[in-house]
C-alpha positions as CSV (number, residue, x, y, z in Angstrom):
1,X,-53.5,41.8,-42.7
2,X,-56.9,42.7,-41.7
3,X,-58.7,41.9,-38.4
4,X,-62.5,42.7,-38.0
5,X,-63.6,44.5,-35.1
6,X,-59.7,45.0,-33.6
7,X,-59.2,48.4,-31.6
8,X,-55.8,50.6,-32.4
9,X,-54.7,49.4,-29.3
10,X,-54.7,46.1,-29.9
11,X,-53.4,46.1,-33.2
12,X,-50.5,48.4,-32.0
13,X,-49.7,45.9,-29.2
14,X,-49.9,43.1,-31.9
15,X,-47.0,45.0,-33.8
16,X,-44.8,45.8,-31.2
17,X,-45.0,42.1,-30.1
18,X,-44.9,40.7,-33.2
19,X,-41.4,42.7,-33.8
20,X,-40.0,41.3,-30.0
21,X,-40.6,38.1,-31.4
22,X,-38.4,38.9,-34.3
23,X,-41.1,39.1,-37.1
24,X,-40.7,42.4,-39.0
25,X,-44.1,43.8,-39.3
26,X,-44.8,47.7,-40.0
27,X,-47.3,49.7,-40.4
28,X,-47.1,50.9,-44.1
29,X,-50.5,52.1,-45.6
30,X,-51.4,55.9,-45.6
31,X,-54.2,56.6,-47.6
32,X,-53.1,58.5,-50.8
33,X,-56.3,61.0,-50.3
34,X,-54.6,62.1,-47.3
35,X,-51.0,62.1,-48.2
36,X,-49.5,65.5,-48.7
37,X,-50.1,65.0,-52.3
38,X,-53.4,63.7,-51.9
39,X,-54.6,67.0,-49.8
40,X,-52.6,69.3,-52.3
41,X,-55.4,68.1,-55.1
42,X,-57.7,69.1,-53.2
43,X,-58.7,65.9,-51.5
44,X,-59.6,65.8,-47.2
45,X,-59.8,63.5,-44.7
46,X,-63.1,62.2,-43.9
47,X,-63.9,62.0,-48.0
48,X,-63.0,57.9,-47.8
49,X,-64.3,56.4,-44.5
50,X,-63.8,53.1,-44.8
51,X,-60.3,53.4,-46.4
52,X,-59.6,55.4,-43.7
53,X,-61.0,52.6,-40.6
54,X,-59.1,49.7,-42.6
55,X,-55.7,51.7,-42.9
56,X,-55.9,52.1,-39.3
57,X,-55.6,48.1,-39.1
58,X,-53.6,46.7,-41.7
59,X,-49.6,45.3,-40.9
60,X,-47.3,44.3,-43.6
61,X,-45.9,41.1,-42.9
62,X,-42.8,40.0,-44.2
63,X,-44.0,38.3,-47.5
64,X,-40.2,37.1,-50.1
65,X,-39.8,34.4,-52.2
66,X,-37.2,32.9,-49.5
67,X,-39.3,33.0,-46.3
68,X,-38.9,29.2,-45.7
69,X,-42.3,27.3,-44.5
70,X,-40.8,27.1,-41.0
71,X,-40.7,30.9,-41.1
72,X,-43.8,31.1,-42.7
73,X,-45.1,28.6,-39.7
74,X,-43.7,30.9,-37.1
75,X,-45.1,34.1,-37.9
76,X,-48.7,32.7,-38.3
77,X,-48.1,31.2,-34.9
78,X,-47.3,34.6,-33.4
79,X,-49.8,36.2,-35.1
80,X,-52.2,33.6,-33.8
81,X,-50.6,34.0,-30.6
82,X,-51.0,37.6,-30.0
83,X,-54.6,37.6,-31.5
84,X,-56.0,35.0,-29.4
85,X,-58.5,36.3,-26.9
């Protein structure tokens, strides 16, 4: 999930309260250009702006075929929650 215009911080405090309320969200995107195999081809940081800003702000939310839609529910409240102003 993306969020325009969200700092680090508050997308880090976003996680850690998303997992207190029991809703496993990561962080899980590293940019491939950067990755060790990704700077072994040659490739630096800084070459992919953009990628690099949006990686900075993306969660992975728990997204299976058995999240019920009072689970579903739940985690867009929190998310909600924790995003409000």
């Amino acid at each position: 999930m993306r969020w325009r215009g969200a700092p680090a911080t508050g997308w880090h405090r976003c996680l850690i309260r998303l997992r207190e309320d029991g809703v496993l969200a990561v962080f899980h995107y590293i940019p491939l250009h950067t990755s060790p195999m990704g700077e072994s081809l040659g490739h630096r940081p800084g070459e992919l702006p953009v990628t690099e800003d949006v990686s900075g702000r993306l969660l992975r939310l728990p997204f299976y075929f058995e999240l019920s839609d009072t689970e579903q529910s739940f985690v867009v409240d929190r998310i909600r929650r924790h995003l409000a102003p």
